[in-house]
C-alpha positions in Angstrom: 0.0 0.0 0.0 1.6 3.3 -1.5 2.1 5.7 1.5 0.1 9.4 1.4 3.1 10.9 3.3 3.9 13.7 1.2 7.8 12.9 2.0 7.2 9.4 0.2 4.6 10.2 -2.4 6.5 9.2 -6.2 5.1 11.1 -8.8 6.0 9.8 -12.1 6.3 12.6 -13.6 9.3 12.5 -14.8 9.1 8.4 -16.3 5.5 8.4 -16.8 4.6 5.1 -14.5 2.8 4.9 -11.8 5.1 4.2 -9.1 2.4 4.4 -6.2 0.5 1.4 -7.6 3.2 -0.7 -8.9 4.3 -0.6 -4.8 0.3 -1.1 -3.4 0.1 -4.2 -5.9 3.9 -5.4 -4.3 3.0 -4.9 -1.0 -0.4 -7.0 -1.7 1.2 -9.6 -3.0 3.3 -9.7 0.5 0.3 -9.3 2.0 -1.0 -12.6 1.2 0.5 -14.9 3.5 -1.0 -13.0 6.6 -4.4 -14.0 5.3 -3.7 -17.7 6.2 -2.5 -16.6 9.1 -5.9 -14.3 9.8 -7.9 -17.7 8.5 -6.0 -20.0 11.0 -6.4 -17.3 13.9 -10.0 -17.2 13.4 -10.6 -21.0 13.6 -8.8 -21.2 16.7 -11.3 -18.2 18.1 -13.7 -20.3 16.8 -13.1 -23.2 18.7 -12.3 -21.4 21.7 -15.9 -20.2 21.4 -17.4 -24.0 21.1 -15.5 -24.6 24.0 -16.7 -21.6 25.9 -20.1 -23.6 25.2 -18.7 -26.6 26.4 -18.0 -24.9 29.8 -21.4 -23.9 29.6 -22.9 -26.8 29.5 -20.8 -29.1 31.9 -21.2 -26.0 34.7 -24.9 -26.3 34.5 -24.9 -30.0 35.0 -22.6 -29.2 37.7 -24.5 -27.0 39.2 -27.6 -30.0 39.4 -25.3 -31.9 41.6 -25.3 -29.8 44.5 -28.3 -31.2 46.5 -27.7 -34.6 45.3 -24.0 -34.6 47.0 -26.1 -34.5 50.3 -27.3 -37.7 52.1 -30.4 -35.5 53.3 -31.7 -35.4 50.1 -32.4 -38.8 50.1 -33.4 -39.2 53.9 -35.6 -35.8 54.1 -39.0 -36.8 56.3 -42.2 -35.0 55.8 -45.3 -35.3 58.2 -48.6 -35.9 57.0 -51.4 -34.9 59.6 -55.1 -35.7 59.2 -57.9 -34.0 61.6 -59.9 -36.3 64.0 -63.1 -35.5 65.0 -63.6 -32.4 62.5 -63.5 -31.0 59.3 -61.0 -28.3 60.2 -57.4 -28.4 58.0 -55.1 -30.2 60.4 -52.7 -27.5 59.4 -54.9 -25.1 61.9 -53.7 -27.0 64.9 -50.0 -27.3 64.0 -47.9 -27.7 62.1 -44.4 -30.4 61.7 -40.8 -30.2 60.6 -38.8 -33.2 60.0 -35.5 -33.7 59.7 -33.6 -36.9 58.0 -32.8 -37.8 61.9 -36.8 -38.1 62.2 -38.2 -41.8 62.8 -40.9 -43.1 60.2 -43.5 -43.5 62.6 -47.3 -42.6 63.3 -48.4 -39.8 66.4 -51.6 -39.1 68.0 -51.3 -35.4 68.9 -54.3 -33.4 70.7 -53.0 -29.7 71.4 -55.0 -28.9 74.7 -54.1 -25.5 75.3 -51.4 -22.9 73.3 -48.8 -20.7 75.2 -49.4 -17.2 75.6 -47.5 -13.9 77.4 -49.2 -12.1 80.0 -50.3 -9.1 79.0 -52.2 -6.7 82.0 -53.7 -2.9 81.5 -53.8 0.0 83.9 -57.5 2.3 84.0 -58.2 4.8 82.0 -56.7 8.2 82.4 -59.1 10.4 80.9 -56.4 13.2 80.7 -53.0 11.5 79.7 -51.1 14.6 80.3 -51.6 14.4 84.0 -48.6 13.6 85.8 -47.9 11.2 88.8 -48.2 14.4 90.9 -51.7 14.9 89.9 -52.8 11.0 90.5 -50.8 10.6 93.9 -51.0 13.7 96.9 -48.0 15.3 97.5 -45.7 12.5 95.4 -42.4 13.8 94.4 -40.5 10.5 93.2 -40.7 7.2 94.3 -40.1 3.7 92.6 -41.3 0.3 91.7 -39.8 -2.8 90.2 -40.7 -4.9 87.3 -39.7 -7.8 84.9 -40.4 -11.6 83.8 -38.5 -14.4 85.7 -34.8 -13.1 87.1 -34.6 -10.3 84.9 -36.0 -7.1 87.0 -35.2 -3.7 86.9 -36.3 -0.9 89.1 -38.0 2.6 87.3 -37.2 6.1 89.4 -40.3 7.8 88.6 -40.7 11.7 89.4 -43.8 13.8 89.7 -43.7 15.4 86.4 -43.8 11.5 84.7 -47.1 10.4 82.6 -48.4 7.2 81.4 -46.0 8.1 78.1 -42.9 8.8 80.2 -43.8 5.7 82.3 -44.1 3.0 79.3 -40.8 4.8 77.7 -38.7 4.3 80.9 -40.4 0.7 81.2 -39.1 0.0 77.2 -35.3 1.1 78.2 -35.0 -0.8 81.6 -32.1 -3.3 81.9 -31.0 -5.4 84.6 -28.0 -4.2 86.7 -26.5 -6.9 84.7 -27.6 -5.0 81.5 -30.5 -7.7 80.3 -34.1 -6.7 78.7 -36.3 -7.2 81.5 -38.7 -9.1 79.0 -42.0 -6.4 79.0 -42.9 -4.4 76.5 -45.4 -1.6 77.4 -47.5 0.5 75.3 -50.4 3.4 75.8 -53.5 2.2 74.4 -56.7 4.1 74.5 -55.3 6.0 77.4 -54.1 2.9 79.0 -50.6 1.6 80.0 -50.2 -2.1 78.3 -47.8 -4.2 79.4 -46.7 -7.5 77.7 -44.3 -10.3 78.6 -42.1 -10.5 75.5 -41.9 -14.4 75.8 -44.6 -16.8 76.2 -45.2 -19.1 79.4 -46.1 -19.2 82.6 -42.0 -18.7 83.9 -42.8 -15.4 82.1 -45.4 -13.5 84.3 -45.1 -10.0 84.5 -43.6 -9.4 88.0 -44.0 -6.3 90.1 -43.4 -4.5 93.6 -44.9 -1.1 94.2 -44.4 0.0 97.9 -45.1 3.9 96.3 -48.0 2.6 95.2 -47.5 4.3 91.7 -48.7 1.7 90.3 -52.0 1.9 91.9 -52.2 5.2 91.2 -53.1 4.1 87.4 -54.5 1.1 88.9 -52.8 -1.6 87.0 -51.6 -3.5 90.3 -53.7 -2.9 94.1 -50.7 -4.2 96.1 -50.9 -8.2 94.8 -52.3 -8.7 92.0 -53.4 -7.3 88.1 -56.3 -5.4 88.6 -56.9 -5.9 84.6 -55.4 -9.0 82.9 -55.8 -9.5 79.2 -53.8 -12.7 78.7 -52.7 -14.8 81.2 -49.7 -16.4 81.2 -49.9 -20.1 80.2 -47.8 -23.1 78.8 -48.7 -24.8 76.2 -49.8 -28.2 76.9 -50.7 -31.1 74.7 -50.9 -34.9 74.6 -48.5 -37.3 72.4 -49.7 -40.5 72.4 -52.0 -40.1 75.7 -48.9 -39.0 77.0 -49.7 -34.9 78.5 -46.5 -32.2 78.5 -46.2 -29.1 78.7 -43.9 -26.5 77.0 -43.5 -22.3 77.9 -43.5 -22.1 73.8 -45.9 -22.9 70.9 -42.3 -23.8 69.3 -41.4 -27.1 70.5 -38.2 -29.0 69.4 -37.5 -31.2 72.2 -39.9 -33.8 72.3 -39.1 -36.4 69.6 -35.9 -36.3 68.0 -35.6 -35.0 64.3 -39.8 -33.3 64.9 -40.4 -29.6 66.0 -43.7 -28.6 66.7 -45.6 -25.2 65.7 -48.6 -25.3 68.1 -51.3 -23.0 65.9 -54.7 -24.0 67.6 -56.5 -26.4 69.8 -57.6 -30.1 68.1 -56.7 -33.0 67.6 -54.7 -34.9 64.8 -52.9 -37.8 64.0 -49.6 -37.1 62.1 -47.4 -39.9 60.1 -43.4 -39.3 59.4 -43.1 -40.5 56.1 -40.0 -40.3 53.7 -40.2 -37.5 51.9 -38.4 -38.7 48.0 -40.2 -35.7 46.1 -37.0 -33.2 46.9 -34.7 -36.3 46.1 -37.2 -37.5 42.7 -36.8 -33.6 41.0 -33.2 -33.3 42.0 -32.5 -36.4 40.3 -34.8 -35.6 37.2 -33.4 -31.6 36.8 -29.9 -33.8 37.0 -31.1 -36.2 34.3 -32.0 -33.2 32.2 -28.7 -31.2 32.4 -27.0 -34.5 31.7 -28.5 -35.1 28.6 -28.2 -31.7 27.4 -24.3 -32.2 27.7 -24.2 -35.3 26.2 -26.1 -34.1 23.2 -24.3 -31.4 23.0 -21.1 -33.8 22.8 -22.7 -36.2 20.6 -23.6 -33.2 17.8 -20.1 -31.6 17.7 -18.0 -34.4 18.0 -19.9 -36.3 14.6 -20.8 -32.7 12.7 -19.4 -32.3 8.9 -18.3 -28.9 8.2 -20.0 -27.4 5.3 -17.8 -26.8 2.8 -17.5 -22.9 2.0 -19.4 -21.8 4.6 -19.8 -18.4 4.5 -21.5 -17.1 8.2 -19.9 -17.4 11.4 -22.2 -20.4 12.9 -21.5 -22.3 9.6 -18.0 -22.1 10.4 -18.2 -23.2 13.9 -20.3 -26.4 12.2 -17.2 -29.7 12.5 -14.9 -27.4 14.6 -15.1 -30.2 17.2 -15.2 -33.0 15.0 -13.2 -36.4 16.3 -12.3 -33.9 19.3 -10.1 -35.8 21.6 -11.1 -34.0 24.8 -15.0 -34.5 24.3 -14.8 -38.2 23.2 -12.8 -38.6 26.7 -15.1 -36.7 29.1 -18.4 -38.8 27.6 -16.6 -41.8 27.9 -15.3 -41.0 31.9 -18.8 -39.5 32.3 -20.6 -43.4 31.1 -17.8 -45.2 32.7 -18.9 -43.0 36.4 -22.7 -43.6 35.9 -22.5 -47.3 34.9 -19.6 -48.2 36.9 -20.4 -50.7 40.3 -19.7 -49.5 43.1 -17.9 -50.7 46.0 -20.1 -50.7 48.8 -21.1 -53.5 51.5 -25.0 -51.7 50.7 -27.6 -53.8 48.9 -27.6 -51.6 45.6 -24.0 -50.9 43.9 -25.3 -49.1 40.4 -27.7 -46.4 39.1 -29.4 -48.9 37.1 -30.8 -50.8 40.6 -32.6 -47.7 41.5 -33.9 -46.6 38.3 -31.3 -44.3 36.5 -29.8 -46.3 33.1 -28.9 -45.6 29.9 -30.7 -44.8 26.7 -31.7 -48.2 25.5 -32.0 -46.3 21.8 -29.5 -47.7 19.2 -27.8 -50.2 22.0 -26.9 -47.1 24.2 -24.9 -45.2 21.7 -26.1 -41.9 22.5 -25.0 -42.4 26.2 -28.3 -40.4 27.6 -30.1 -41.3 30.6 -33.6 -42.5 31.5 -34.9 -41.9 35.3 -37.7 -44.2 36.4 -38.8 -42.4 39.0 -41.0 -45.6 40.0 -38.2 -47.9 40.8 -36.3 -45.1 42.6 -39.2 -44.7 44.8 -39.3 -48.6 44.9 -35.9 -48.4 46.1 -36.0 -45.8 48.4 -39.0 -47.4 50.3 -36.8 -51.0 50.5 -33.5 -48.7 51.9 -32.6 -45.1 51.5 -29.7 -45.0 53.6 -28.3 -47.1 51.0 -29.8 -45.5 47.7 -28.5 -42.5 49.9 -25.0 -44.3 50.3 -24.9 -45.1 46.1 -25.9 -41.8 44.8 -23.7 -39.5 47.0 -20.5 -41.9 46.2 -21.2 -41.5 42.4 -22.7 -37.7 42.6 -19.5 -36.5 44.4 -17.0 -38.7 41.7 -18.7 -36.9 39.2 -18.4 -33.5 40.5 -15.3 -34.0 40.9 -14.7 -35.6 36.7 -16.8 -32.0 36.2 -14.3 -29.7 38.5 -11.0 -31.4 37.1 -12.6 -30.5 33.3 -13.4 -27.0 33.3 -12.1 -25.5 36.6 -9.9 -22.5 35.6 -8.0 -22.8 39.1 -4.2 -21.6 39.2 -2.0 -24.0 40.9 1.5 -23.9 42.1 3.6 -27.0 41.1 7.2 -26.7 42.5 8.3 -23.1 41.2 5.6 -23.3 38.3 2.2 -21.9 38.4 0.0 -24.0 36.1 -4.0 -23.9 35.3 -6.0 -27.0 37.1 -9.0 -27.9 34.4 -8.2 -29.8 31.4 -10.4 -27.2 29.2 -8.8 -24.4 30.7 -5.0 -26.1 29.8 -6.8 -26.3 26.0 -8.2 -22.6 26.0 -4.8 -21.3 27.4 -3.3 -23.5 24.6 -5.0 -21.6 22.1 -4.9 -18.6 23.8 -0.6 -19.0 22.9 -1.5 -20.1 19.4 -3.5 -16.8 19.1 -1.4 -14.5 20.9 1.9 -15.8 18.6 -0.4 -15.8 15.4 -0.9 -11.9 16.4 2.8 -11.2 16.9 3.9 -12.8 14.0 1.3 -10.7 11.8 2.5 -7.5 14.2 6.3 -8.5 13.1 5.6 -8.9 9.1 3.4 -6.1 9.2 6.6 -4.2 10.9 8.6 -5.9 7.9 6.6 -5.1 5.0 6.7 -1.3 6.6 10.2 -0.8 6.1 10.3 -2.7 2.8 7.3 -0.6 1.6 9.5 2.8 2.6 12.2 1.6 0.7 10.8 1.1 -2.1 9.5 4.5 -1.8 12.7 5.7 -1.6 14.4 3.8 -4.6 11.4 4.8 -7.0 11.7 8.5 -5.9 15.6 8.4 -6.3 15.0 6.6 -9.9 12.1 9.4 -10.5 14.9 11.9 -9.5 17.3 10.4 -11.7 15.2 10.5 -14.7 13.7 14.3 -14.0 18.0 15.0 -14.0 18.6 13.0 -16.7 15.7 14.6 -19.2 16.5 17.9 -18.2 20.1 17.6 -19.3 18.3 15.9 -22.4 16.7 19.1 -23.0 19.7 21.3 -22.2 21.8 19.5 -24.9 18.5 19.2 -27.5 18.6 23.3 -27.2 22.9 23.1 -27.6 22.2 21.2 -30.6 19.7 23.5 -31.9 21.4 26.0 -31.4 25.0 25.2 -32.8 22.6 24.2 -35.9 21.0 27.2 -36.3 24.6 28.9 -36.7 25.8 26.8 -39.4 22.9 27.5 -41.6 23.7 31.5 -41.1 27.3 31.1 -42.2 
């Protein structure tokens, strides 16, 4: 390509050719060899792109594995409750968490009475900016204590306090040990409301008033409420004719592996079950991502590139033909789900609890087929050890998947090194790409230089041949001239 610095510009003037173009059509005919070059650059961007896809793919499937690495997939419980004696939900009286720790078993469960906090009100001061001087003659401060269980504070009050100063100082009491004294009070309608923060009978409101301040708004005459609105009670109900009691509707510590949410009165009989329906559509979205994978596979690695293809996806089209690295990763990947494995359990492959191969043309395609029947066959025989099976060849797996595309830097001896056999290909190609660039930077560096100098030698030749024709023309006019004189003599 002729240059358009003015420096370099030839002419012709002087020899009549077109210098500029004769160098542009040299310096295109150099140019040729970098458009392998470009072609073979752009295949391996290609490829790196499939495998991009590739990475795609595998770290979905990977991403299905999670729940199925955990034993408590396959032991989750569930408890299902059914009302006797009436047509109310059994969900209304409580309701059950299971863990995998819970037994299969069957509960008869009447809920007798739910836990409540106490929760008392003072009369209604018809003015509630009176203070304490204007309830109590001649009262210029005074005390009185108050809390739930151990937790007690005592409130100064002074004659200027109201029912709003008195709930606020009630709301920032601590313990000299600096604990909430577990009551929460409120004005309501004109009233002071106080409320236990926790539920039970151990969590009465307690009070002592020797000022009597408390009378004054007469919320306490000395021993007791004078207005209760919720006593405080325990819950209490009956498992299997057998009656507890508990401060909280919230009850953990009765069976092992079972908390209770107490909701309502009634009574219900509730069944642990095993619960496979987390473990069946973990196992099915697994099924799912595999396949996608394996297809994906099965398509690139058997593809024909179209010949002249002339758009981007057509050129992608038998990139990954025969490819090495895919054939090997579906072959690991059928040799982990068909493989036995050794365990002293009563099933040792997927194919015992429901998960086999494609039975289509003898297997070839290497895709799976849940049957989510024999699963749940299997898992009602033993799940500890369908458990035991899956989360051996679940975690071998992830780890086939983490080995294949991690990109994790890794330190061996004084080198660091990419873990992930994708990630050693893409940084192969990566070096093929990056040299491919340098070696078109360093022509292109080359053909520079040659292109100036071939600027230079026309222009010296163009120089040359302006010199040369003006002396033409200086000796043409000599000639003339000397003729000119002979004719005259």
């Amino acid at each position: 390509m002729a240059t358009t610095d003015p420096l370099f510009q030839v002419t012709g003037l002087a020899s009549g050719i077109d210098w500029g173009t004769m160098i542009d059509k040299v310096m295109e005919q150099e140019r040729k060899i970098t458009d392998i070059w470009t072609a073979e650059k752009e295949k391996l961007e290609f490829k790196k792109d499939l495998y991009d896809e590739f990475s795609a793919n595998f770290k979905t499937l990977r991403s299905s594995l999670t729940s199925l690495k955990l034993s408590s997939t396959y032991l989750a419980k569930s408890a299902e409750m059914t009302n006797l004696g009436s047509s109310l939900d059994p969900s209304s009286v409580l309701s059950i968490t299971a863990t995998p720790d819970a037994e299969i078993a069957r509960y008869d469960i009447e809920v007798l009475q739910l836990a409540q906090a106490h929760s008392v009100a003072s009369a209604r001061i018809d003015d509630p900016t009176k203070t304490m001087a204007d309830l109590i003659q001649d009262f210029t401060s005074g005390s009185f204590t108050i809390g739930t269980g151990d937790n007690i504070a005592t409130i100064q009050v002074t004659s200027s306090d109201t029912l709003s100063s008195l709930a606020s100082k009630i709301n920032s009491a601590k313990t000299s040990e600096g604990e909430s004294i577990g009551v929460t009070a409120k004005i309501l309608d004109n009233r002071l409301i106080l409320t236990s923060n926790s539920t039970g009978e151990a969590n009465a409101i307690k009070v002592t008033d020797t000022n009597d301040i408390l009378g004054a708004i007469q919320i306490w005459d000395g021993s007791t409420f004078t207005n209760t609105l919720k006593t405080a009670q325990d819950a209490k109900l009956k498992i299997d004719g057998l009656e507890v009691q508990r401060s909280g509707n919230e009850i953990s510590d009765l069976i092992n592996g079972l908390t209770f949410n107490l909701k309502g009165t009634g009574h219900v009989v509730a069944d642990v079950v095993l619960d496979a329906e987390k473990a069946v559509n973990a196992i099915s979205d697994f099924v799912e991502a595999y396949n996608n994978a394996i297809d994906w596979i099965n398509i690139r690695v058997s593809e024909e590139p179209i010949e002249d293809p002339t758009e981007d996806y057509q050129k992608r089209i038998g990139m990954l033909r025969g490819d090495p690295l895919l054939w090997q990763t579906k072959s690991r990947l059928r040799a982990i789900i068909s493989d036995p494995i050794a365990t002293s359990g009563a099933f040792k492959m997927l194919s015992q609890i429901g998960i086999t191969t494609e039975s289509t043309d003898y297997g070839k395609s290497g895709k799976l087929v849940f049957d989510a029947d024999k699963f749940m066959e299997a898992m009602t025989t033993n799940s500890n050890d369908v458990s035991s099976l899956m989360t051996t060849v679940i975690t071998k797996l992830d780890n086939f998947i983490g080995d294949t595309v991690d990109n994790v830097p890794v330190t061996v001896g004084s080198t660091v090194v990419t873990k992930g056999r994708l990630a050693s290909e893409v940084n192969y190609l990566n070096d093929r790409i990056n040299a491919i660039d340098k070696r078109i930077a360093d022509f292109e560096n080359r053909l520079a230089i040659k292109e100036k100098g071939l600027i230079e030698q026309y222009s010296q030749m163009e120089t040359i041949l302006s010199q040369l024709s003006q002396q033409a023309s200086w000796l043409s006019g000599i000639v003339s001239q000397l003729g000119s004189v002979g004719k005259s003599s």
